[in-house]
C-alpha positions as CSV (number, residue, x, y, z in Angstrom):
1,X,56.2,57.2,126.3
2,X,58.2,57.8,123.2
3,X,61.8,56.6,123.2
4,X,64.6,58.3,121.1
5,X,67.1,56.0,119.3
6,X,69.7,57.3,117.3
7,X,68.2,56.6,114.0
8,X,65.4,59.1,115.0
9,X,67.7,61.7,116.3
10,X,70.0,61.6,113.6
11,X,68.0,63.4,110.9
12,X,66.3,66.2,113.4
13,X,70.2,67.2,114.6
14,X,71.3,66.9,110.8
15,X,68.0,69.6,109.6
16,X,69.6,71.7,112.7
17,X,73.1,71.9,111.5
18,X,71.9,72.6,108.0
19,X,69.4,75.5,109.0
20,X,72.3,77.1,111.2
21,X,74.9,76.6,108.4
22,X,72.5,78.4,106.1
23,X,71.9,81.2,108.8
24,X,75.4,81.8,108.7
25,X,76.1,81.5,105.1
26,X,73.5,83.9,104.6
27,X,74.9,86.7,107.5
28,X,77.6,88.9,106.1
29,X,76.8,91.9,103.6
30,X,80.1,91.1,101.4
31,X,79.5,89.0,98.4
32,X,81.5,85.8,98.5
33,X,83.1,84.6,95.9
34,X,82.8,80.6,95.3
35,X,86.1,78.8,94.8
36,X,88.2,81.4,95.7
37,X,91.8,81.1,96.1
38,X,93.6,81.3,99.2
39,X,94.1,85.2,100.2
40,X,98.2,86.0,100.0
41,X,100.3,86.6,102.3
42,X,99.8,90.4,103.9
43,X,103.4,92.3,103.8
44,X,102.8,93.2,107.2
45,X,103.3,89.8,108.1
46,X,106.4,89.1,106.5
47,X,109.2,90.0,109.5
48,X,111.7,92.5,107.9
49,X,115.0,92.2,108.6
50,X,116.6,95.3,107.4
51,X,114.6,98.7,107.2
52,X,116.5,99.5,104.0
53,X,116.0,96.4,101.7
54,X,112.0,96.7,102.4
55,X,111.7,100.4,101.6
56,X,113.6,99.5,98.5
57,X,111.1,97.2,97.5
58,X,108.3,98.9,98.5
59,X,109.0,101.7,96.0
60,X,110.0,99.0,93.0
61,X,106.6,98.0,93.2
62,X,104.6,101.5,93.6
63,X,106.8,102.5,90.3
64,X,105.1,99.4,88.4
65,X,102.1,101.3,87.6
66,X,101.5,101.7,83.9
67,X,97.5,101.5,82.6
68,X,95.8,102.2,79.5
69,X,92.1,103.2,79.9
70,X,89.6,102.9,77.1
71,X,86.5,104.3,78.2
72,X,83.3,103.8,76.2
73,X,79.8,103.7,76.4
74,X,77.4,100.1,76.4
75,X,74.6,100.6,74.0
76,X,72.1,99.7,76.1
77,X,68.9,101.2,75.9
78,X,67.2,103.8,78.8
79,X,70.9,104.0,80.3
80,X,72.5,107.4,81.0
81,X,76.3,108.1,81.9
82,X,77.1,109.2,85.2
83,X,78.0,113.0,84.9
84,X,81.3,113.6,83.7
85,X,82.1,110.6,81.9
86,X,83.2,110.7,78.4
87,X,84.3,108.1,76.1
88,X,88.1,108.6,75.1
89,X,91.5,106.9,75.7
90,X,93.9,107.9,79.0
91,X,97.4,106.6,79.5
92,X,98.2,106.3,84.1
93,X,101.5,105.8,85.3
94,X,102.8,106.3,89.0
95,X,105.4,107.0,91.1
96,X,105.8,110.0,89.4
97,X,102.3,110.4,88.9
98,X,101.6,111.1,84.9
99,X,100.3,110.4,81.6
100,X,97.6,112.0,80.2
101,X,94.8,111.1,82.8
102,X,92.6,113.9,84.0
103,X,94.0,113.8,88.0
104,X,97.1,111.2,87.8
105,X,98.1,112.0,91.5
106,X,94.4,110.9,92.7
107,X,94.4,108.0,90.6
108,X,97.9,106.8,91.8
109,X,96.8,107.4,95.7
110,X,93.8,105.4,95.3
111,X,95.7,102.4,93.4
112,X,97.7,102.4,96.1
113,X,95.3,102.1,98.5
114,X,93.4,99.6,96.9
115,X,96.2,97.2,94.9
116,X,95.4,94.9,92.6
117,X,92.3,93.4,93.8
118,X,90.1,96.2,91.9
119,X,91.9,94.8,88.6
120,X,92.0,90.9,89.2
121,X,88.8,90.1,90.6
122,X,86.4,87.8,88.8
123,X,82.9,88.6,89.5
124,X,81.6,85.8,87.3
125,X,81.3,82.8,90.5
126,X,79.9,85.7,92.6
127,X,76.3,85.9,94.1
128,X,75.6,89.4,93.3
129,X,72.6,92.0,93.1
130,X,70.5,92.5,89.9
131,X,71.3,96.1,89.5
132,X,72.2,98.1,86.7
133,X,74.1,101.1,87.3
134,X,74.9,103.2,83.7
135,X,76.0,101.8,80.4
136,X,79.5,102.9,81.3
137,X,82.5,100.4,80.2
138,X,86.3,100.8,80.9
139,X,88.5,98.2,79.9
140,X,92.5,98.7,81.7
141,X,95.6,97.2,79.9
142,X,99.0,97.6,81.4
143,X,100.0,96.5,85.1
144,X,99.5,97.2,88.8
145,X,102.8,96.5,91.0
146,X,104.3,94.0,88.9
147,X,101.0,92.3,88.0
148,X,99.5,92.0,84.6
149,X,96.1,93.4,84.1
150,X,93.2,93.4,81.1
151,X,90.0,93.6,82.5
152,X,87.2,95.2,81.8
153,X,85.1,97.1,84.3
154,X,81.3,97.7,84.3
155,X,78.2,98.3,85.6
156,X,76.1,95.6,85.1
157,X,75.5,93.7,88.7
158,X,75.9,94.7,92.1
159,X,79.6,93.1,92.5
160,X,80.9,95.5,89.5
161,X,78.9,98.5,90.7
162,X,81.6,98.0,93.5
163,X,84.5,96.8,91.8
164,X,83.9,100.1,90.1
165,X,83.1,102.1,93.0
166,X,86.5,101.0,94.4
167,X,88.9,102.5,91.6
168,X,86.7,105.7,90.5
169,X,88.9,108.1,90.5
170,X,91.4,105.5,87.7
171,X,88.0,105.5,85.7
172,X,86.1,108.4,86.2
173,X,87.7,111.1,88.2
């Protein structure tokens, strides 16, 4: 009869707890991005102590929406645009809805829908598909709700496909 001693046991539970910690790492369908900070605060969380003071604020920061959008074209080879886009210069700004962009009122509902994650995230410690999705290349100057933003947007992996995807109507409308 064999007997189990710890030292024997130890490495068989140890290949277990790595194979499950794998299995999970690998469940999800969102990519993950390594070494991310800690996710802020949600305003929702925040108590509010006077109805007034937090609708003031709430419009301060919708009216902090000024972009500039540079759209051009990657000169990679095989690529085509996606219909409708056009290489050319657009200025945003919201709350009132204007510049010179194509559907400013669109553009402003789906900023505020989405906030600044679209225009802050860094894609570079990502795991993300091996896709290419058009030569198209914005790159946005200006800020979103009191943040600073230049970035560039793309569609050269998976992760920017979606990053793309998720402000479409700002880029392409």
């Amino acid at each position: 009869m064999r007997e189990h001693t710890f030292a024997t046991a130890l490495p068989t539970r140890l290949a277990a707890l790595a194979a499950l910690g794998l299995l999970i790492t690998a469940c999800g369908n969102e990519p993950v991005e390594v070494n991310a900070p800690a996710p802020e605060a949600d305003a929702t969380e925040t108590p509010q102590t006077d109805a007034t003071e937090t609708d003031a604020s709430e419009e301060n920061e919708s009216a902090e929406v000024e972009l500039v959008i540079e759209r051009s074209l990657s000169e990679e080879d095989g690529l085509t645009a996606e219909e409708g886009f056009e290489e050319g210069e657009w200025t945003l700004t919201c709350s009132p809805a204007g510049g010179n962009h194509p559907d400013p009122e669109t553009a402003c509902a789906e900023i505020e829908e989405a906030g600044t994650e679209p225009f802050t995230m860094d894609t570079s410690g990502m795991t993300c598909t091996m896709q290419i999705g058009g030569p198209e290349v914005v790159h946005v100057t200006g800020q979103v709700n009191g943040t600073e933003v230049d970035t560039e947007f793309n569609k050269r992996n998976g992760c920017e496909i979606e990053r793309f995807d998720q402000v479409e109507s700002v880029l392409n409308p």
